[in-house]
C-alpha positions in Angstrom: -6.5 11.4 11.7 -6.9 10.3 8.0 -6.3 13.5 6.6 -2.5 13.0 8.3 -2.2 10.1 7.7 -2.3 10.5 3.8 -0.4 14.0 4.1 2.1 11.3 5.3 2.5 9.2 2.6 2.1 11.7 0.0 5.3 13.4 1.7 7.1 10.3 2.2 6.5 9.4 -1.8 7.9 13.5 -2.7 10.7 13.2 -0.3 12.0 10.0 -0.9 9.8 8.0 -3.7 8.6 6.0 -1.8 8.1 3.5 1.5 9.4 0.2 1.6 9.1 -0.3 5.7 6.0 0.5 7.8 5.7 -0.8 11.6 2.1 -0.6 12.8 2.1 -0.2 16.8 -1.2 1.3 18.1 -3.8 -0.6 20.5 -5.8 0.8 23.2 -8.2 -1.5 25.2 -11.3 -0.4 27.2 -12.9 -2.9 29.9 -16.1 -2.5 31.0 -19.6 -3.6 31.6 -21.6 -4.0 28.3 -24.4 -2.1 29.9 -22.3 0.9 31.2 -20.1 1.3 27.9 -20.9 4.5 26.0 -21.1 4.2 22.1 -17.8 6.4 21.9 -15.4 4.2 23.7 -16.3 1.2 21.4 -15.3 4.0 18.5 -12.1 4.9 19.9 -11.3 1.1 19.9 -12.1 0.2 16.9 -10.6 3.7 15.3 -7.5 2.5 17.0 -6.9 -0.8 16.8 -8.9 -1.4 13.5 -8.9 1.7 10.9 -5.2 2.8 12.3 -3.2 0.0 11.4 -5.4 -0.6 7.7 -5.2 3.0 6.6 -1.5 2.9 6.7 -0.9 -0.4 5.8 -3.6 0.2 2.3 -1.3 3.4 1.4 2.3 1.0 2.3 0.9 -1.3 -0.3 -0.1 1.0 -2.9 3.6 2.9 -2.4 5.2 -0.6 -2.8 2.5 -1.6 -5.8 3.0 1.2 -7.6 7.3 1.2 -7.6 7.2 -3.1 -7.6 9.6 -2.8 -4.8 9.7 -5.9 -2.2 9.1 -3.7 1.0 7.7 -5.0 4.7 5.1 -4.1 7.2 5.1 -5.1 10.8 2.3 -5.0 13.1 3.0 -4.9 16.4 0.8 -5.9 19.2 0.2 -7.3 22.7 -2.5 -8.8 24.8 -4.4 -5.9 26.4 -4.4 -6.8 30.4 -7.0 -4.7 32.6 -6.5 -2.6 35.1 -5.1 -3.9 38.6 -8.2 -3.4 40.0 -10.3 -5.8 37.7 -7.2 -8.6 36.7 -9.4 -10.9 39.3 -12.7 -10.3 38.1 -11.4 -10.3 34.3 -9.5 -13.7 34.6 -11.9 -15.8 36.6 -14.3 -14.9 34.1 -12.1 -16.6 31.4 -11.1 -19.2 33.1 -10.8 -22.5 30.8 -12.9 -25.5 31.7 -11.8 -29.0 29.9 -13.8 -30.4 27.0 -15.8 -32.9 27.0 -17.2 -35.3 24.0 -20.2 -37.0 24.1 -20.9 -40.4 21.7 
């Protein structure tokens, strides 16, 4: 995914000299027991939601460094929500109990 990434900018900066705009919009979410989670779903997450907005949004920078232009980057996101299934399970588990202070 790197590798395209950068093929990307580097055509982007022959093309047209430059990129003044990037809109980040990637996010997958996985839900599920701790103890039945393989080590490869946590990479995908973190592959996706971490290192694919920064890759791009590093090289953005460096095009707009390098030409001193003023340009913009907008990351897009949402709340994950689980499945149908496990909304119950998922939000009673969250459920917010009041604060309280003690003198």
């Amino acid at each position: 995914m790197k590798k395209i990434l950068l093929s990307a900018f580097k055509w982007t900066d022959k093309k047209f000299g430059g990129l003044d705009i990037l809109v980040n919009n990637a996010g997958v979410a996985f839900v599920a027991p701790i103890i039945d989670s393989k080590t490869e779903e946590y990479r995908r997450v973190i592959d996706t939601n971490l290192m694919a907005p920064a890759i791009p949004a590093r090289e953005a920078i460096k095009s707009m460094k390098k030409r001193n232009a003023c340009g913009h980057i907008i990351n897009i996101s949402r709340r994950p929500r689980p499945p149908r299934r496990e909304r119950r399970v998922v939000s009673d588990s969250y459920r917010l109990k009041p604060l309280r202070w003690s003198s």
